[in-house]
N, C-alpha and C positions, 0 to 999 in steps of 0.2 A: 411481609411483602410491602414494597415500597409502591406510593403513589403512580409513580412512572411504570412499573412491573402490572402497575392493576388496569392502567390505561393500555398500554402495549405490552400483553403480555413478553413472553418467551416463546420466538418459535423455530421449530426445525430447520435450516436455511437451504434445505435441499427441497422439503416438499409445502411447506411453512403450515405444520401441524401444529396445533400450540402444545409445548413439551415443560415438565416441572424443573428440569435442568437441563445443562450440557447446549450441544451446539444442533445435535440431530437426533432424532427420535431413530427408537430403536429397529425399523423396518427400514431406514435408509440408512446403516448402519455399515453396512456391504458397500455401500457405493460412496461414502464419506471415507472409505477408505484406499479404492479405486481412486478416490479425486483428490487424494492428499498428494500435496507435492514432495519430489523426491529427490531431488539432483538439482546443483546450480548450474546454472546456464550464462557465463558472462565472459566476453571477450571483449575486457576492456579493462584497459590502464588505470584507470581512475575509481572505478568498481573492483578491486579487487573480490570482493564475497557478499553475499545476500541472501537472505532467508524469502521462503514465502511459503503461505500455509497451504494453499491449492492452487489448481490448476485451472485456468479460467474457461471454463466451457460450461453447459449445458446449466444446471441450478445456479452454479456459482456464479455463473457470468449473469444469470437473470435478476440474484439479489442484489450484486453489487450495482447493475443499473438501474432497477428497485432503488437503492437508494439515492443513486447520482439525479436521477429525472424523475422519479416521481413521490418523492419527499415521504420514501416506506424507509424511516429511519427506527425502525425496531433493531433490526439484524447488528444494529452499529456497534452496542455493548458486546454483541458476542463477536464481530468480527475483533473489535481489539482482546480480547479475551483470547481469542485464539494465536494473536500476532504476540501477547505476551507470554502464553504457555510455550510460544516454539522459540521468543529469546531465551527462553532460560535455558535451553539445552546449548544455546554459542559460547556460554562463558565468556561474554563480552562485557566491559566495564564502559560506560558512555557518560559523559559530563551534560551533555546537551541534547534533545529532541528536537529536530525539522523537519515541517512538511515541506512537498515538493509545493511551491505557490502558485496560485492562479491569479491571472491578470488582473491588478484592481478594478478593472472595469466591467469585468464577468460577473454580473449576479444571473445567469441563466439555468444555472445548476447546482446545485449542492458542493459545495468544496471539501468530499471525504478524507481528503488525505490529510487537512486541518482536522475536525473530528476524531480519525483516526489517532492525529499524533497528541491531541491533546488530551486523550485518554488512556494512553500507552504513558504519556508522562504523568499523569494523575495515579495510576494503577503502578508504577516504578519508581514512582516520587524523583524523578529526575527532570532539573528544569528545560519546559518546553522551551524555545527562543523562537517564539511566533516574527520577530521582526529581522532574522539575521540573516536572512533569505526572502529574497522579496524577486518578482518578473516584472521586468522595467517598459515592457512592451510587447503587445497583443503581434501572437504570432496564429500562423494556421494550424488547423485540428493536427494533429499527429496520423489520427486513425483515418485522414483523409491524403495522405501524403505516401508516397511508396516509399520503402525501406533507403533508397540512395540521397532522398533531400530530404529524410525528419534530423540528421544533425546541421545541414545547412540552415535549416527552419530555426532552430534554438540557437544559432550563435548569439551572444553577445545581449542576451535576451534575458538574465539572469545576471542578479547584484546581488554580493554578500556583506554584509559588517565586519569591518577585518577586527576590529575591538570584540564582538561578540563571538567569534570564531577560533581564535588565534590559539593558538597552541591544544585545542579542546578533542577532544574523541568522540565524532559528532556518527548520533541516526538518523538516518535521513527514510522518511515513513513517506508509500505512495499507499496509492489502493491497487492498483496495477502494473504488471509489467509485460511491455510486450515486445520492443526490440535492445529496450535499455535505456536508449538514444536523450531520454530526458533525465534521467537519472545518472548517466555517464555527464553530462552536459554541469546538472546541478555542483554534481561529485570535483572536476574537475575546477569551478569558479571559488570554492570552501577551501580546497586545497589549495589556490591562486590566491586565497585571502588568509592562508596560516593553520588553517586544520592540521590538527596530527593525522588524524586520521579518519574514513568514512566509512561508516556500514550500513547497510541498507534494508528495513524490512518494507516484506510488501504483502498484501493479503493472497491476490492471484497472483500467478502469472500465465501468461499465455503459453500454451505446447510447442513447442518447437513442430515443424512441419513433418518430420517422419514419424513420429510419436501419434496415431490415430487413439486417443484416450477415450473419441464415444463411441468407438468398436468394443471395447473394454465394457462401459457400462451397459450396449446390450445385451451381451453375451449371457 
């Protein structure tokens, strides 16, 4: 057991039991599989395809904000743990690793999708390109905007390196997905600066609105 394993152990991310392996102990085992995600959700030109391992509600929405706000970055290793057991089933070949970027002027919170990717390229030995995607300017929350102005909100608001991009088969790694609109945004400036092509993994993503998933887990 490593240092870091002895300080923060291993815990279940549903009920945060300490477990000797895996992502959930075996009494939330039933409901880790209710909250697996199952279907891609993307209408848009620039997204063609995305993976995500759950669906963001009830546990999962609590650890991921666990670790965005209040620095419980246990869950970290296993959430990329889980983003790389669901690559391998895409049969996707990818030259480069990007996270979605937060505005250099944000230190208010944890930037997981940095974490996220640069563990995802650690664990696929594929280089991260922490600098070829960079937000040139603080725009408003997304989760505080209604659905018709979060793409007005991100125009023009995202710079890529056309030399670190250019002809590459790029991942582009959030922690979240919930109408696209920043991920279609990013997708669309990489492919404007020479990408072949973009795919997208993400830990959650949010249910589409006819889809009631915590009627599901109390049944």
């Amino acid at each position: 057991m490593s240092w870091m394993e002895w300080i923060y152990p291993r815990r279940c991310i549903l009920c945060d039991k300490v477990i000797p392996e895996g992502t959930c102990c075996i009494q939330c085992g039933e409901k880790q599989k209710i909250l697996q995600f199952q279907y891609e959700i993307m209408d848009c030109k620039w997204i063609q395809q995305y993976t995500a391992v759950y669906w963001y509600v009830g546990p999962i929405r609590k650890a991921v904000l666990d670790c965005k706000f209040h620095d419980q970055l246990y869950h970290k290793r296993q959430f990329i743990e889980c983003i790389v057991q669901k690559l391998k089933f895409t049969n996707k070949n990818f030259d480069g690793i990007l996270a979605i970027p937060s505005y250099r002027g944000n230190h208010n919170d944890v930037n997981l999708s940095h974490l996220l990717a640069k563990g995802i390229s650690r664990q696929l030995k594929i280089p991260y390109l922490s600098k070829a995607l960079i937000k040139v300017k603080q725009t408003q929350k997304q989760h505080d905007l209604p659905y018709e102005q979060r793409r007005r909100n991100l125009l023009n608001c995202f710079q890529a390196d056309q030399q670190m991009v250019q002809g590459k088969h790029i991942l582009l790694v959030d922690d979240i997905i919930t109408t696209g609109s920043t991920l279609a945004e990013c997708a669309k400036v990489l492919y404007q600066s020479g990408a072949s092509s973009v795919f997208s993994a993400v830990f959650a993503a949010t249910p589409p609105k006819n889809y009631n998933i915590m009627n599901l887990l109390e049944e």
